[in-house]
ROSE-4610 file (N, C-alpha, C; in Angstrom, 1 decimal, always signed):
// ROSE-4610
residu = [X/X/X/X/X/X/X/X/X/X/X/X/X/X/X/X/X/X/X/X/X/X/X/X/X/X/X/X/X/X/X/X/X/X/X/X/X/X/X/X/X/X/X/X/X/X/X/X/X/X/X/X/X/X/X/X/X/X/X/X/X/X/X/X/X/X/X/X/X/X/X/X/X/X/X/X/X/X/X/X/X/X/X/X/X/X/X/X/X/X/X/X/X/X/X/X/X/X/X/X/X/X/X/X/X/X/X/X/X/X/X/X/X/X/X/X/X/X/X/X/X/X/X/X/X/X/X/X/X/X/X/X/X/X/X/X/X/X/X/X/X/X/X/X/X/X/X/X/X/X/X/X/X/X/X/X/X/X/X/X/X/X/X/X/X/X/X/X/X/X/X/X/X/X/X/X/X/X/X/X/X/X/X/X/X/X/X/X/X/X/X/X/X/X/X/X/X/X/X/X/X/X/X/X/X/X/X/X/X/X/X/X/X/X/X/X/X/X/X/X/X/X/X/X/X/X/X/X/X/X/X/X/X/X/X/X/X/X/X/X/X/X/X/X/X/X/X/X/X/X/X/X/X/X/X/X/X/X/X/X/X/X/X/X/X/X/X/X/X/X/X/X/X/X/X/X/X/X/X/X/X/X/X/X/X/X/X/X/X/X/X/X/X/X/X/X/X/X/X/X/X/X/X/X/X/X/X/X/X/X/X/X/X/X/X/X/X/X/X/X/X/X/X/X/X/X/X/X/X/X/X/X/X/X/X/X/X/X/X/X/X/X/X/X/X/X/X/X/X/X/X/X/X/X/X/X/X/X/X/X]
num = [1/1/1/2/2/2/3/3/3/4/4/4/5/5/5/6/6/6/7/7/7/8/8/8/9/9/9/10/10/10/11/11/11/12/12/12/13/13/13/14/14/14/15/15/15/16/16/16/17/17/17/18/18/18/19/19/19/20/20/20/21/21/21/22/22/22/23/23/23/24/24/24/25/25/25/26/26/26/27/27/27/28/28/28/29/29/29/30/30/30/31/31/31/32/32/32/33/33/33/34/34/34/35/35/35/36/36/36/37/37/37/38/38/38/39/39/39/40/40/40/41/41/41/42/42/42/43/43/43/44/44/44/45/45/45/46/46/46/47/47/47/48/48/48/49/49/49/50/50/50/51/51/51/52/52/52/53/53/53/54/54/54/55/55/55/56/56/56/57/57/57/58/58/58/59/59/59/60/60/60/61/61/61/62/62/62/63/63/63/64/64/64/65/65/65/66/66/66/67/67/67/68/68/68/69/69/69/70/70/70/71/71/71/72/72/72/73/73/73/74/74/74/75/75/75/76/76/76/77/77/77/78/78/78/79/79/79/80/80/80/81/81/81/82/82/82/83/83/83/84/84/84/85/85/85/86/86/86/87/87/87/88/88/88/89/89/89/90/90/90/91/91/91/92/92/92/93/93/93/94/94/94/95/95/95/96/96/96/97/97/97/98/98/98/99/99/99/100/100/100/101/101/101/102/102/102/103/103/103/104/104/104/105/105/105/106/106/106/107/107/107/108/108/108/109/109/109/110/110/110/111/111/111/112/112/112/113/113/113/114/114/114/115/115/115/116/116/116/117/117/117/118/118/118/119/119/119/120/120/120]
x = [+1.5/+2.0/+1.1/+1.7/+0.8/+0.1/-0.8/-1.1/-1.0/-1.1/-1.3/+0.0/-0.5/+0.2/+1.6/+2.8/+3.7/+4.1/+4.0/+4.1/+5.6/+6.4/+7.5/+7.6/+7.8/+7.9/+9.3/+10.0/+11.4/+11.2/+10.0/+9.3/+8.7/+8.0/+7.7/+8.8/+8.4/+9.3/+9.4/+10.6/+11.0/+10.7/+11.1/+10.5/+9.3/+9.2/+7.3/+7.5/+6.1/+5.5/+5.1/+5.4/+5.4/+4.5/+3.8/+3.1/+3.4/+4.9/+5.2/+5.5/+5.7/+5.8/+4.6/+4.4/+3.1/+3.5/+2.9/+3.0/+3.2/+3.6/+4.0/+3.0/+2.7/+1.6/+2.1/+0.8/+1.1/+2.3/+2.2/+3.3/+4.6/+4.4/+5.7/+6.5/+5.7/+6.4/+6.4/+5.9/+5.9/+7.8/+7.7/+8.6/+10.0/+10.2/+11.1/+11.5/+10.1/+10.6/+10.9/+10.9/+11.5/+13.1/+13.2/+15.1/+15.7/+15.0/+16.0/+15.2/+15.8/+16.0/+14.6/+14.0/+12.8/+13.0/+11.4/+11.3/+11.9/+12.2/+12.4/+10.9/+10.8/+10.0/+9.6/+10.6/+10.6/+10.1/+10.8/+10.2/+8.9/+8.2/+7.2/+5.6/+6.5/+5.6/+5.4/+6.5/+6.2/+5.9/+5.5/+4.8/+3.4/+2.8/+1.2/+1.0/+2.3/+2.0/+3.2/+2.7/+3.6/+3.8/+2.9/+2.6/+3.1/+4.1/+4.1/+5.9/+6.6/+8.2/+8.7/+9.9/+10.6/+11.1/+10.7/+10.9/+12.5/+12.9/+13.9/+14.7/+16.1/+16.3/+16.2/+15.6/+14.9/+13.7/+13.3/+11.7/+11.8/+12.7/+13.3/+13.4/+14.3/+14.5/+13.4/+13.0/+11.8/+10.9/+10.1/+9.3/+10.4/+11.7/+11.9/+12.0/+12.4/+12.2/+10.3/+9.6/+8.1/+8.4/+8.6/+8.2/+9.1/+10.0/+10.7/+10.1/+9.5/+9.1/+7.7/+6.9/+5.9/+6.2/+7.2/+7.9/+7.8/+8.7/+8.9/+8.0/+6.4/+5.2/+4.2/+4.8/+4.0/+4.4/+5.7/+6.3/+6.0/+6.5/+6.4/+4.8/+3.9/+2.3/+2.0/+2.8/+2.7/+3.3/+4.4/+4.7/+4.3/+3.7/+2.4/+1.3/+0.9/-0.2/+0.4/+1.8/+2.0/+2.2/+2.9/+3.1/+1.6/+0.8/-1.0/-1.8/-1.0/-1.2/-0.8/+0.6/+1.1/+1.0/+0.6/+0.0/-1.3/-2.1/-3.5/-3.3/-2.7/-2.3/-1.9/-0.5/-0.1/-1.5/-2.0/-3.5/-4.5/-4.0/-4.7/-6.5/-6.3/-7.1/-7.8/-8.9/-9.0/-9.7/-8.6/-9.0/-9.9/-9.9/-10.7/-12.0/-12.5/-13.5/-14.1/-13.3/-13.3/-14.0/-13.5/-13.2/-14.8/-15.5/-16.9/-17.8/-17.4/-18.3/-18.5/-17.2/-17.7/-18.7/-18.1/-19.2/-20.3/-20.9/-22.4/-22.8/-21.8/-22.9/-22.8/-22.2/-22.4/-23.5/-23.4/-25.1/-26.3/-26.1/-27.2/-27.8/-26.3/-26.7/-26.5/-26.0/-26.0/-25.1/-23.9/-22.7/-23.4/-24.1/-24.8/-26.0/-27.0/-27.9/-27.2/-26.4/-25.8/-25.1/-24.5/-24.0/-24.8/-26.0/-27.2/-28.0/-28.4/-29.4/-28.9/-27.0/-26.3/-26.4/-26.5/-26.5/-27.7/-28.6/-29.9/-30.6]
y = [-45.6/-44.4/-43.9/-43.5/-43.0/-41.7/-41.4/-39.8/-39.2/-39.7/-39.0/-37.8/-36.6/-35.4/-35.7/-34.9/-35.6/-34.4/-35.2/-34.4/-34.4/-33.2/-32.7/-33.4/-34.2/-34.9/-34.5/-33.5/-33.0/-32.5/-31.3/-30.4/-30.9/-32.1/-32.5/-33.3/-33.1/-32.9/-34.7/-35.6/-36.2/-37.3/-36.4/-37.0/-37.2/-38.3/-38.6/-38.0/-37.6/-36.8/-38.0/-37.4/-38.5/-37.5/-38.3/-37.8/-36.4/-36.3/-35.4/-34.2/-34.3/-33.3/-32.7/-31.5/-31.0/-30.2/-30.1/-28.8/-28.1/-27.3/-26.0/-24.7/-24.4/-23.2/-21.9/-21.0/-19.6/-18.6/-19.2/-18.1/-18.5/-19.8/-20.6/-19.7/-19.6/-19.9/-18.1/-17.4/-15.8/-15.6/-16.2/-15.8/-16.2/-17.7/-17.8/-16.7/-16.5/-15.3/-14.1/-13.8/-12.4/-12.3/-13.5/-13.7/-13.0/-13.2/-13.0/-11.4/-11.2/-9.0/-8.9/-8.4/-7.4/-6.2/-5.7/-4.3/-3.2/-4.2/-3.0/-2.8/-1.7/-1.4/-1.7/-1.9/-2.8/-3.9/-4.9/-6.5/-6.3/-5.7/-5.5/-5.3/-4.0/-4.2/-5.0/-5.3/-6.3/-8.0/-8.2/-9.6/-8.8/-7.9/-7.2/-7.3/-6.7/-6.7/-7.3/-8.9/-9.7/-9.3/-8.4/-8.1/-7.2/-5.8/-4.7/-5.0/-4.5/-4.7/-4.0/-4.5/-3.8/-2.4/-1.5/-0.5/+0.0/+0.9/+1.7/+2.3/+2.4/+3.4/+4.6/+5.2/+6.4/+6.5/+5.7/+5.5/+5.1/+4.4/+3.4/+5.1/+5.8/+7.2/+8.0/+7.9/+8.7/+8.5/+6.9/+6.4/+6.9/+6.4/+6.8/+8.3/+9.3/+10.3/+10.9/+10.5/+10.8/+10.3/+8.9/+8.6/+9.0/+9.7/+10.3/+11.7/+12.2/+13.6/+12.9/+12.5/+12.3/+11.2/+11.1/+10.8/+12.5/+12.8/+14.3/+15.0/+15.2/+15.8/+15.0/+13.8/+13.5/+13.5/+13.6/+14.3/+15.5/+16.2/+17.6/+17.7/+17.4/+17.1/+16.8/+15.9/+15.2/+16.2/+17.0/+18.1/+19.3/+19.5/+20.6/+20.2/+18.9/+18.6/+18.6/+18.5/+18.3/+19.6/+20.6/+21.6/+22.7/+22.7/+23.1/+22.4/+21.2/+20.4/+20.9/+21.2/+21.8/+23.8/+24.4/+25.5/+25.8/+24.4/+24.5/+24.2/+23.3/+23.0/+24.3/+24.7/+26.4/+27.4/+27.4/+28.0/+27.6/+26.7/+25.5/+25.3/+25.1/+24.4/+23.0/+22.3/+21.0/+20.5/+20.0/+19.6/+18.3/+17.1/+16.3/+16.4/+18.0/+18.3/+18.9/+19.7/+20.7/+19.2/+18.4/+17.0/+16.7/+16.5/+16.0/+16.5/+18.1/+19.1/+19.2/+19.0/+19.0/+18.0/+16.5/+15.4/+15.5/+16.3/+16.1/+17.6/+18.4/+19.5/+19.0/+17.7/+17.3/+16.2/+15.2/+14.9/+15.8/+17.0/+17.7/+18.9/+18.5/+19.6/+20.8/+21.5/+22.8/+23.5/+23.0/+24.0/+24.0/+22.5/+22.4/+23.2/+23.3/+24.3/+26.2/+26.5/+27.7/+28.3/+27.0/+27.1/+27.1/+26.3/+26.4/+28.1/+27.9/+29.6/+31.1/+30.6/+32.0/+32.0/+30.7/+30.2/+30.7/+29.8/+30.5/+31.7]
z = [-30.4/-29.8/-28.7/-27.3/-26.3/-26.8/-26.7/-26.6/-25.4/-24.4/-23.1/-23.1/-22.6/-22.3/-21.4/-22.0/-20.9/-19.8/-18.8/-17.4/-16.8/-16.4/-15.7/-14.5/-14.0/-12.7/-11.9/-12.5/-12.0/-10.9/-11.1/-10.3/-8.8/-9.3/-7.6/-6.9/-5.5/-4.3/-4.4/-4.1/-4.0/-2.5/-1.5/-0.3/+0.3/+1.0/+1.1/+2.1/+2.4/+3.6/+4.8/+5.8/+7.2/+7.6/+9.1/+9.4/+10.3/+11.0/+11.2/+10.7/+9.7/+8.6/+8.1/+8.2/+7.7/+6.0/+4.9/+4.0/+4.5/+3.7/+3.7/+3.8/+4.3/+4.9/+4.1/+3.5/+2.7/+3.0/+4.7/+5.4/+5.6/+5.3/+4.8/+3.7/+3.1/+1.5/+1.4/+2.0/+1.9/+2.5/+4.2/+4.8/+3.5/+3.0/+2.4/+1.0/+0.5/-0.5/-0.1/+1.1/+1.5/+2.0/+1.8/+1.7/+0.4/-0.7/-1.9/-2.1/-2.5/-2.6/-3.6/-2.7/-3.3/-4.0/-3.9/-3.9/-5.2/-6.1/-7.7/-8.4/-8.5/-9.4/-10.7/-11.2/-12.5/-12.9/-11.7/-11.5/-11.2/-10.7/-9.9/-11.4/-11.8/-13.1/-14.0/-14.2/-15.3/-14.9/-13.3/-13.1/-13.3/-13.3/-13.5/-14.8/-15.7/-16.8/-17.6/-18.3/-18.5/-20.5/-20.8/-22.3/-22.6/-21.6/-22.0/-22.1/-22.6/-22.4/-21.4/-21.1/-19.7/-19.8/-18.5/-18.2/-18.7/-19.7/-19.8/-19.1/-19.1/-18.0/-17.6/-18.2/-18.1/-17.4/-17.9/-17.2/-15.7/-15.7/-14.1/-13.6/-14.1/-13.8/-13.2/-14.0/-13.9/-12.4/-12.8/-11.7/-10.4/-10.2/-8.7/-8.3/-9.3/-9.1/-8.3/-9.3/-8.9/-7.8/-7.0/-5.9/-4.9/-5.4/-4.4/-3.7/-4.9/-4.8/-3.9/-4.0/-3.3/-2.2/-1.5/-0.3/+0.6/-0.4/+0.3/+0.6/-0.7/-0.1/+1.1/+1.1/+2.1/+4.1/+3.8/+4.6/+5.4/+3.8/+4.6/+5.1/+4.5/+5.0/+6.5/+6.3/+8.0/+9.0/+8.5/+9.4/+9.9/+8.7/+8.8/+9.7/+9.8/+10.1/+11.6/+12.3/+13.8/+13.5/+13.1/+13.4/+14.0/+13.0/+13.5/+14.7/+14.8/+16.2/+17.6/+17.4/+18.3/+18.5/+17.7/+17.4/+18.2/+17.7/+18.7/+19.9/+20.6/+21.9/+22.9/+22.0/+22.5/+23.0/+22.0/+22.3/+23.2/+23.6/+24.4/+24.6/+22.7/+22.5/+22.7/+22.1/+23.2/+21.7/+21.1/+19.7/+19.7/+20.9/+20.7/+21.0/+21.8/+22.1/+20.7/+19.6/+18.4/+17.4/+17.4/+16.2/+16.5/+18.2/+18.9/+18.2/+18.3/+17.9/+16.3/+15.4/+14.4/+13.8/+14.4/+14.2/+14.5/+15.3/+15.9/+14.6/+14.7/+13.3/+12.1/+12.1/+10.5/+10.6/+11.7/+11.7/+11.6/+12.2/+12.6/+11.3/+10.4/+9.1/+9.3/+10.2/+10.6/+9.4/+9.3/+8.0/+6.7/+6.4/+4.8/+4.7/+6.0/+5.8/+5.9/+6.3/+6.4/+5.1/+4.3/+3.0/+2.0/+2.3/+1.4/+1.1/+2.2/+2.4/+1.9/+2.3/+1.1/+0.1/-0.4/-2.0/-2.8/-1.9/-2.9/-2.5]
């Protein structure tokens, strides 16, 4: 009787490789998996975590809700942040000059010694 381990030969590719033919390159094989439908959350966790059982529907519930809601706060964040943008402009402020200035007082220590000296 052989002992040697038996090997699946199903799996490798059948045609020889010519010289024109090159393998298949990482970005090969990325591009072709972005054909078949990504992007569930579910699948996603459980290739991380191959030990834990699959997400409930509730839970599936859940996770998209959270990430719905922090869609939304990140949003609205971003709009605040043009809104105050456009606020300082009105005022015609010169924010890239404001951003210079704070970088050279944070080298120079000026706000941490001012915060310091009230403290102690």
């Amino acid at each position: 009787m052989d002992k040697s381990p038996l090997v699946d030969t199903s799996a490798v590719s059948e045609a020889p490789a010519t010289d024109k033919e090159a393998p298949p390159t990482a970005q090969d094989t990325q591009t072709k998996g972005k054909d078949t439908q990504t992007s569930t959350t579910a699948a996603a966790t459980n290739k991380d975590n191959d030990t834990s059982p699959p997400l409930s529907k509730n839970q599936l519930k859940k996770r998209r809700r959270y990430e719905k809601s922090q869609a939304i706060k990140k949003r609205r964040k971003e709009q605040q942040r043009q809104l105050k943008q456009l606020k300082a402009q009105k005022e015609g402020r010169d924010l890239d000059a404001e951003r210079e200035q704070q970088l050279v007082n944070q080298k120079d220590g000026k706000g941490w010694k001012v915060r310091v000296c009230i403290v102690l």
